[in-house]
C-alpha positions as CSV (number, residue, x, y, z in Angstrom):
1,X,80.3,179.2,-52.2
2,X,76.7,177.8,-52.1
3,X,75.4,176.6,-49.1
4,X,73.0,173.8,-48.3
5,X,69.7,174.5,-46.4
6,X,70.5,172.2,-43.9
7,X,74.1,174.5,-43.7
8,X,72.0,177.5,-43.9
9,X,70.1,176.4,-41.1
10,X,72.7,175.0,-38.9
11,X,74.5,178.7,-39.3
12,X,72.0,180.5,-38.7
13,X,70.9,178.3,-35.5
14,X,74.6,178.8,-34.4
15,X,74.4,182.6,-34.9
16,X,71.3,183.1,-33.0
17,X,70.5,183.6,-29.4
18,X,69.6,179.7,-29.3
19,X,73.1,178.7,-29.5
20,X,73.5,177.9,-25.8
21,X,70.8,175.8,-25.7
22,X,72.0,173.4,-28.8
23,X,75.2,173.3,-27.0
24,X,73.5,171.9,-24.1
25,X,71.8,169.1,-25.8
26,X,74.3,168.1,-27.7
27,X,76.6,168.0,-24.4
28,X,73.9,165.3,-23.3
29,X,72.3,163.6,-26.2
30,X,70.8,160.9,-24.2
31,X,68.8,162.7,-21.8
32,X,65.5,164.4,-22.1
33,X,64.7,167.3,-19.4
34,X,61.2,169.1,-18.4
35,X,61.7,173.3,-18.9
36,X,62.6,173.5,-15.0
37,X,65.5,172.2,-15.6
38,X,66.5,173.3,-18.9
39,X,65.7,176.9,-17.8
40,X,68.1,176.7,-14.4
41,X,71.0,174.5,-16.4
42,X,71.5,177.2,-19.2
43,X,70.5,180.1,-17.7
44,X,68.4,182.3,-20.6
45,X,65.5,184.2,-20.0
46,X,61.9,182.1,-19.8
47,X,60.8,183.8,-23.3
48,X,63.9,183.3,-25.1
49,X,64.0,179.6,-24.1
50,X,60.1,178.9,-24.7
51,X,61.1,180.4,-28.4
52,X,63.8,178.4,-28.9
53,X,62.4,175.0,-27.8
54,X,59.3,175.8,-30.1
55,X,62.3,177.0,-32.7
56,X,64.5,174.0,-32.6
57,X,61.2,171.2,-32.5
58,X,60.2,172.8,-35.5
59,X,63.6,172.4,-37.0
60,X,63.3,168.9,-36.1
61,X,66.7,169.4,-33.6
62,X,64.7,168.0,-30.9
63,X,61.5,165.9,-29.9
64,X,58.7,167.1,-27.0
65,X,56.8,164.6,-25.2
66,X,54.0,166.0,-22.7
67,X,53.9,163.7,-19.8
68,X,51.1,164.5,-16.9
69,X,51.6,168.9,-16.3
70,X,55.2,168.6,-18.2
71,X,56.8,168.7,-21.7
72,X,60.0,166.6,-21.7
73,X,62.6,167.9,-24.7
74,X,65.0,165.5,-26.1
75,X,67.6,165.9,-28.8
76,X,66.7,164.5,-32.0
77,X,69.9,162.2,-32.8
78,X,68.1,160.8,-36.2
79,X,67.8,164.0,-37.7
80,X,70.8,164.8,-40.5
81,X,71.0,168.2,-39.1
82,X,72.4,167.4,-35.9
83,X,74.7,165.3,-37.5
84,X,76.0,167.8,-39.4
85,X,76.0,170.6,-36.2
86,X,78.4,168.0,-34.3
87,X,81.0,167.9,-37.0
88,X,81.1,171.8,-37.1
89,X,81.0,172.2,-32.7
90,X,84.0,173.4,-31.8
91,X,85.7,170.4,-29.3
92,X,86.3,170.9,-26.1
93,X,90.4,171.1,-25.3
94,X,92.8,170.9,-22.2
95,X,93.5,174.4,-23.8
96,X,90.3,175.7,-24.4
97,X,90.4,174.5,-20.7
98,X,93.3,177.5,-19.3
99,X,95.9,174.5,-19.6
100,X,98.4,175.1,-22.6
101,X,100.8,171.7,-22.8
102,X,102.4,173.3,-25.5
103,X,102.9,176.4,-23.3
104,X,104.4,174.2,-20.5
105,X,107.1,172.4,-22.8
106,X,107.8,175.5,-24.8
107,X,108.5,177.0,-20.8
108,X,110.8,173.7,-19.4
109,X,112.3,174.2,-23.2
110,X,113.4,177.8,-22.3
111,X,114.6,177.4,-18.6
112,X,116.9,174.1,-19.0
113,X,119.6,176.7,-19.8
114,X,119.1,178.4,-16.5
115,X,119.0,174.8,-14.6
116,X,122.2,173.3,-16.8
117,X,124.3,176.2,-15.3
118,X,124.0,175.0,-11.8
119,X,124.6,171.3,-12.2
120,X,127.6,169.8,-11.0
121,X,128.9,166.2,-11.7
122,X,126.8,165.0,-9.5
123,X,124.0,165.7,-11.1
124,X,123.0,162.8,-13.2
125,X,119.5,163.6,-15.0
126,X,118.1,166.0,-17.5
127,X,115.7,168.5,-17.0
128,X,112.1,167.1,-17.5
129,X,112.9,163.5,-15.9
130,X,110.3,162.5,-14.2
131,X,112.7,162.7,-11.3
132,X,115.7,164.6,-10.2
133,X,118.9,162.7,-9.8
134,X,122.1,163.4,-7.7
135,X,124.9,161.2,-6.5
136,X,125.8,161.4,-2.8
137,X,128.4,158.3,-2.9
138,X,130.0,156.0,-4.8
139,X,127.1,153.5,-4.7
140,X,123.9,155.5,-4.3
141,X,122.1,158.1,-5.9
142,X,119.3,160.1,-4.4
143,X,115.9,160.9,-6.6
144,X,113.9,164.1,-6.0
145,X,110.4,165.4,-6.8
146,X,108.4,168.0,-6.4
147,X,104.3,168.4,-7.3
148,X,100.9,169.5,-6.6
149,X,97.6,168.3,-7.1
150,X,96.0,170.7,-9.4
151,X,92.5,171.3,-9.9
152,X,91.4,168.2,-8.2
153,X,91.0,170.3,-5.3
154,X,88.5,172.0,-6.5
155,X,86.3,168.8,-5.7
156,X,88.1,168.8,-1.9
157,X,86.4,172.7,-1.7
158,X,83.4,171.6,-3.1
159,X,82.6,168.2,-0.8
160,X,84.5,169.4,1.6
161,X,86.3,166.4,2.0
162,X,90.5,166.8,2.8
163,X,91.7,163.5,4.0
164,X,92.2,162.0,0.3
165,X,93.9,165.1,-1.5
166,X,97.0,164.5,0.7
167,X,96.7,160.9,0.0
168,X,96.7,162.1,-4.2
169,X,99.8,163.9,-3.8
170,X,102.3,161.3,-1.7
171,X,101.1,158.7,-4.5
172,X,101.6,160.5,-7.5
173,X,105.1,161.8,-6.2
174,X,106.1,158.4,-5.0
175,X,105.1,157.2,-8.7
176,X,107.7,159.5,-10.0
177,X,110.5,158.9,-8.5
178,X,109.5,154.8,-9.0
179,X,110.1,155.3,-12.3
180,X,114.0,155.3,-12.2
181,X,113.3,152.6,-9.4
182,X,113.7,154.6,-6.7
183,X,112.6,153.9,-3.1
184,X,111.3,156.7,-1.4
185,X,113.0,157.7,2.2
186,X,110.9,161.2,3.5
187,X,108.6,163.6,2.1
188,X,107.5,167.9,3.0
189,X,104.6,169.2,2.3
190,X,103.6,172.8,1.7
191,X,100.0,174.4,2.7
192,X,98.8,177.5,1.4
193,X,96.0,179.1,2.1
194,X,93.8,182.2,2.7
195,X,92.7,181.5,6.3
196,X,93.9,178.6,8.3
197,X,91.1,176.1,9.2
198,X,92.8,173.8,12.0
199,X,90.4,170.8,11.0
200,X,91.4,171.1,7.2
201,X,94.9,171.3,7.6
202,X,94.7,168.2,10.0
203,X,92.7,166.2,7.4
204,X,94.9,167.2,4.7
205,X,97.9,166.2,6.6
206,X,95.9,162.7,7.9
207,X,95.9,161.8,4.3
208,X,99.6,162.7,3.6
209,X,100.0,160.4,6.9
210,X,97.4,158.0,5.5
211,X,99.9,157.6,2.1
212,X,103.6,157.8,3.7
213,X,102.8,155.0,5.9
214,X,101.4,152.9,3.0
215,X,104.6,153.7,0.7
216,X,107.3,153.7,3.9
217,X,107.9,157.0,3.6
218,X,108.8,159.7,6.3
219,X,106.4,162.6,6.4
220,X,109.9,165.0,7.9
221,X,108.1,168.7,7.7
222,X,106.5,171.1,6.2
223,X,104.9,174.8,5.8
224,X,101.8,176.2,6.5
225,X,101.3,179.7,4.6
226,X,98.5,182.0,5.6
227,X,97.9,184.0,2.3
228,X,94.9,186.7,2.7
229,X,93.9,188.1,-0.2
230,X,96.0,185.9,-2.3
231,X,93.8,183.1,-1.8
232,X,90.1,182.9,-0.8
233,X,89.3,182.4,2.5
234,X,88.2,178.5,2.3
235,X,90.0,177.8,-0.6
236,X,94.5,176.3,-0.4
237,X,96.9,175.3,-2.6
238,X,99.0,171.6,-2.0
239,X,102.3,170.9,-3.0
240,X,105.1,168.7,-1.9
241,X,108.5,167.4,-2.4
242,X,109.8,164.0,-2.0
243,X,113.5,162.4,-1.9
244,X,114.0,158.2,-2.1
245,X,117.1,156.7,-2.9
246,X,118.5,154.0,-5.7
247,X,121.6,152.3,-5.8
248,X,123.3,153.7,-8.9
249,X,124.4,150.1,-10.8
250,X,120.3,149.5,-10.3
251,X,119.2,152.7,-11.8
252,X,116.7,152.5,-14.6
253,X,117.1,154.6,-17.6
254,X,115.7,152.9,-20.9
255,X,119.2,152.5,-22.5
256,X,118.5,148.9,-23.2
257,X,115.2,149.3,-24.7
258,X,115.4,147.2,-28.0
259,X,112.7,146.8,-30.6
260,X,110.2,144.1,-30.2
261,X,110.0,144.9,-26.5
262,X,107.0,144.5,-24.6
263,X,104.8,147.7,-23.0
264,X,102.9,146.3,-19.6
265,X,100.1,148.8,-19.0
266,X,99.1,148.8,-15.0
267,X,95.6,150.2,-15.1
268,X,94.7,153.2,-13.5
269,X,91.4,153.5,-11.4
270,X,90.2,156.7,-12.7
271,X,91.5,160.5,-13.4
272,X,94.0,159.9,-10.9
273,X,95.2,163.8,-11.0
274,X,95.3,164.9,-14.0
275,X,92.9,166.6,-16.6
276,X,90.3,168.2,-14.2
277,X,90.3,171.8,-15.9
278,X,89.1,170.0,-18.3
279,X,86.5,167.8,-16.9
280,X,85.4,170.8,-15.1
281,X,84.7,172.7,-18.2
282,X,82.9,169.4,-20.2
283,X,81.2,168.1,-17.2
284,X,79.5,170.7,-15.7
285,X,80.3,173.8,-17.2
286,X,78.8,172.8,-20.9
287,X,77.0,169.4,-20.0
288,X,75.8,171.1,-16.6
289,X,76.4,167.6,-14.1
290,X,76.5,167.9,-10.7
291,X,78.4,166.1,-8.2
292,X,75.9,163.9,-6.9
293,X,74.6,162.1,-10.2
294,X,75.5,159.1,-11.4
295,X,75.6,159.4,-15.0
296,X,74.7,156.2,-17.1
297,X,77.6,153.7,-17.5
298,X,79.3,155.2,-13.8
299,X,78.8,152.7,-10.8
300,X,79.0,155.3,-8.2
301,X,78.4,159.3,-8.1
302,X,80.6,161.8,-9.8
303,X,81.8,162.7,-6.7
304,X,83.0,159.5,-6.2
305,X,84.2,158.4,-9.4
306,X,86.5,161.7,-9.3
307,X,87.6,161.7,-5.7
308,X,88.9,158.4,-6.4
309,X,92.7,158.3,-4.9
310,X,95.6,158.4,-7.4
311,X,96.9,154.5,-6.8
312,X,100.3,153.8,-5.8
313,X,102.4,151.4,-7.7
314,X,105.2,151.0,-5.7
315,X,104.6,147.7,-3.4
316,X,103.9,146.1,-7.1
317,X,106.5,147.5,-9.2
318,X,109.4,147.2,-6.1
319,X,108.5,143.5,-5.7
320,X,108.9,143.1,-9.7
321,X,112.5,144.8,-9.1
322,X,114.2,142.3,-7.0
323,X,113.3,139.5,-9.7
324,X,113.1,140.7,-13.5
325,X,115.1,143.2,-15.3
326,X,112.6,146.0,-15.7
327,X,114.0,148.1,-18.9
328,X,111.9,151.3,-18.9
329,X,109.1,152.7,-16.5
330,X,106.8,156.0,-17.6
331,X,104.5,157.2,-14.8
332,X,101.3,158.2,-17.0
333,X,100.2,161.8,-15.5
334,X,99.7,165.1,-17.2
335,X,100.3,164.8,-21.1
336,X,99.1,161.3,-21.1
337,X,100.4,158.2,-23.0
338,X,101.8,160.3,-25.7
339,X,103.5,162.7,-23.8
340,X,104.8,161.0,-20.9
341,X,106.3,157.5,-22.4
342,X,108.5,159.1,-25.0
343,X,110.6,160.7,-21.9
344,X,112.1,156.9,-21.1
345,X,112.7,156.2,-25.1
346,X,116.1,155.7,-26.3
347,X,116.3,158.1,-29.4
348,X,115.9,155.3,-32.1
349,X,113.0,153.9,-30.1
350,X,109.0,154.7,-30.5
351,X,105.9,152.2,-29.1
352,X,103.1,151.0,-30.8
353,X,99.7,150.5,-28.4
354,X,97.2,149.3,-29.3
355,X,93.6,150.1,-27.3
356,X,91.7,147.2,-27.6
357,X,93.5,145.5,-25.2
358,X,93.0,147.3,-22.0
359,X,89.3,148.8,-20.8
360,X,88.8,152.4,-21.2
361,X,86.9,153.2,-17.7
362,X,83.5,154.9,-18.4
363,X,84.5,158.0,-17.0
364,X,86.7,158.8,-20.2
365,X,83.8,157.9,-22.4
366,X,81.8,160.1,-20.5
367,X,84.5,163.2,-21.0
368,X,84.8,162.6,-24.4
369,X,80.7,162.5,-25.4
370,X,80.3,165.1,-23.6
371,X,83.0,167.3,-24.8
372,X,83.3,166.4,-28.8
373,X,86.8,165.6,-28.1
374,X,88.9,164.1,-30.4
375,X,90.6,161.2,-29.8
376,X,94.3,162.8,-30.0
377,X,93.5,165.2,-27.4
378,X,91.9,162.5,-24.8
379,X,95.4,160.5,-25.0
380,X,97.5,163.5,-24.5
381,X,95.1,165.1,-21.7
382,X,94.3,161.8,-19.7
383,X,95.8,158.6,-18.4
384,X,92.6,156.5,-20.4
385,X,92.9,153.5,-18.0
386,X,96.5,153.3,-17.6
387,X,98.2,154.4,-14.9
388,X,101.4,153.2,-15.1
389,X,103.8,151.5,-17.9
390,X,106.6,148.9,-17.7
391,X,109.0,148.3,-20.7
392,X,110.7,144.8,-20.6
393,X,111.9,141.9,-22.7
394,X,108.9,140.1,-24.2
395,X,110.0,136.5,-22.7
396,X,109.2,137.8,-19.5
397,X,105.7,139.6,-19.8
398,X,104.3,136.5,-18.5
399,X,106.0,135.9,-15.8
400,X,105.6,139.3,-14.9
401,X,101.8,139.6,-15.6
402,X,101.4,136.6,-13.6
403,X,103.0,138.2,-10.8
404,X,100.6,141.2,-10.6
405,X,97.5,139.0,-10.6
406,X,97.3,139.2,-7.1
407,X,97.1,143.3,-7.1
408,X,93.6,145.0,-6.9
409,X,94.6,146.4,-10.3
410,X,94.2,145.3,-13.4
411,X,97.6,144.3,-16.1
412,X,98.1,143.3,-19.5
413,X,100.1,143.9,-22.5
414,X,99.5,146.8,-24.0
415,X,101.3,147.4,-27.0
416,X,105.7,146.8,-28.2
417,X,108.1,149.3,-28.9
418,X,109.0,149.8,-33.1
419,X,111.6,151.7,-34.7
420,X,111.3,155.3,-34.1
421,X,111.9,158.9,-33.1
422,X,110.4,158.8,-29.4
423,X,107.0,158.7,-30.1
424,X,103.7,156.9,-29.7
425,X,101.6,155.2,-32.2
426,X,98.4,154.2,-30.7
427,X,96.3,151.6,-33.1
């Protein structure tokens, strides 16, 4: 096969020792830095970064401007060639990440065997709901879940701020068992750690206390486990399990869902708690961010824009309860839009969304530039502004939209559901 020069180029650049350093302005193409700070973000040796600046100026991959005792170097986003380098940059994944969603499903896909052979009739939900169901009476039907934060508390380590992770988990966990419309009644947590610090585990439990008083939820017990050598020794692991209740003729479970139904999107606020390998690895292990910067289109510091806490829609959605006939509910966590909608489809049921009409926060754009990320793989990674999804008939949207005006979040209709095989279209 013959190559262009500009291909020749672009492979050779790729193959040399300089290949960090294109990475790193292509992570932030709208930045310029002084050598300083070039040198301490990608870590080469002085020499072979002086070469490679003078190399990749005289390719015309960047642009120098000295300014008083500094040269500032900026990428050079006219030039063909870096056009041509982005297409060929391997995008970043939740994969590429240590998180496999393929991995996971294949894993629920093997065990559901295991977990079918201990049900009993009172067991009235499949494995993979987004909570567990189980009939104690005639009338009533109690809802379990059980979760953890995830890498968000990495940024808990890092700021050394507690008092929202616990505040994270109660929300998201309440959130699930909403979804079948569930009220929660009490709530454990479990704490594990390397070394117990008295003052974290008393923020981290504030903020559990913080959340089950907001959602009217019991905080009954829970377990501290002192792990040495298993975990390090300012570092812990959050998890928790949660039971509410919902009488049984009220249960939700998408078997009305018709086509031509409505999709209500209730925005999210942020990350909420899902995707962090990932922004970990775009954010500052390729685009090399810190915490405390407020990248351009951000209104507040990273540290604040990812701390943010996971909303809870339950005051909301329960008030919507007592006066419309909700059809469907998907809580949007890990696996986004795509993944996490389909599991309230009927089987002859999809949903078309279309994006332009809810706002994308900035903090997804930011993920996305920064990472090369295809579009696919931001909707099945991250909740992209929505946190939360009602399905209903379309006469009532606007009733029901109405009805949320008065919530600090925002609502709007987001897309319908089609003809289908449990999937999402997104337009």
């Amino acid at each position: 096969m013959i190559m262009s020069k500009n291909e020749t180029n672009i492979n050779f650049l790729f193959k040399s020792i300089y290949s960090k350093l294109i990475e790193f302005f292509l992570a932030n193409p709208d930045n310029e830095f002084y050598v300083n700070e070039i040198l301490k973000a990608v870590k080469i040796s002085p020499k072979v970064l002086c070469d490679g600046l003078k190399e990749l100026e005289k390719a015309g991959i960047l642009l120098s401007e000295k300014r008083a005792n500094s040269i500032y170097y900026r990428l050079n986003k006219k030039n063909e060639i870096v056009g041509s380098i982005k297409k060929i940059l391997k995008p970043a994944t939740y994969k590429d990440a240590g998180v496999d969603i393929d991995a996971a499903n294949l894993a629920v896909k093997n065990i559901k065997k295991y977990v079918r052979e201990t049900y009993n009739p009172n067991v009235l939900s499949k494995v993979g709901s987004f909570g567990g169901l189980y009939q104690f009476d005639k009338e009533n039907v109690l809802v379990s879940s059980t979760d953890g934060v995830g890498t968000k508390l990495k940024l808990a380590f890092k700021t050394n701020k507690h008092d929202t992770i616990g505040q994270d988990l109660v929300n998201h966990c309440v959130n699930d068992i909403l979804v079948t419309g569930a009220k929660p009644l009490f709530f454990l947590d479990y704490i594990a750690c390397g070394k117990v610090n008295p003052k974290v585990i008393e923020q981290i439990v504030k903020g559990l206390s913080i959340a089950c008083k907001e959602n009217n939820c019991a905080l009954v017990g829970g377990e501290i486990a002192e792990m040495p050598g298993l975990y390090k020794e300012k570092e812990y692991d959050l998890a928790s399990f949660i039971v509410g209740k919902v009488n049984k003729n009220k249960m939700i479970d998408g078997l009305k869902i018709k086509k031509d139904d409505a999709v209500i999107g209730l925005s999210s606020n942020g990350l909420h708690t899902n995707g962090y390998s990932l922004v970990f690895k775009v954010l500052f292990d390729h685009a090399k961010l810190n915490l405390n910067q407020k990248p351009k289109g951000l209104n507040c510091a990273l540290k604040e824009e990812l701390m943010k806490v996971h909303l809870s829609y339950f005051k909301p959605v329960n008030e919507l309860l007592t006066k419309f006939e909700i059809k469907a509910m998907a809580h949007i966590t890990g696996g986004g839009l795509i993944e996490n909608i389909p599991r309230v489809l009927p089987e002859n049921c999809s949903v078309e969304l279309y994006q332009e009409k809810w706002r994308i926060p900035p903090i997804f754009e930011l993920i996305q530039k920064h990472g090369n990320i295809p579009k696919d793989e931001m909707y099945r990674t991250f909740n992209m502004g929505i946190g939360f999804v009602l399905i209903v008939n379309k006469k009532y949207s606007e009733k029901i939209l109405a009805q949320l005006k008065k919530y600090d979040f925002k609502s709007q209709v987001i897309g319908n559901v089609i003809s289908g095989n449990k999937k999402v279209v997104i337009s």
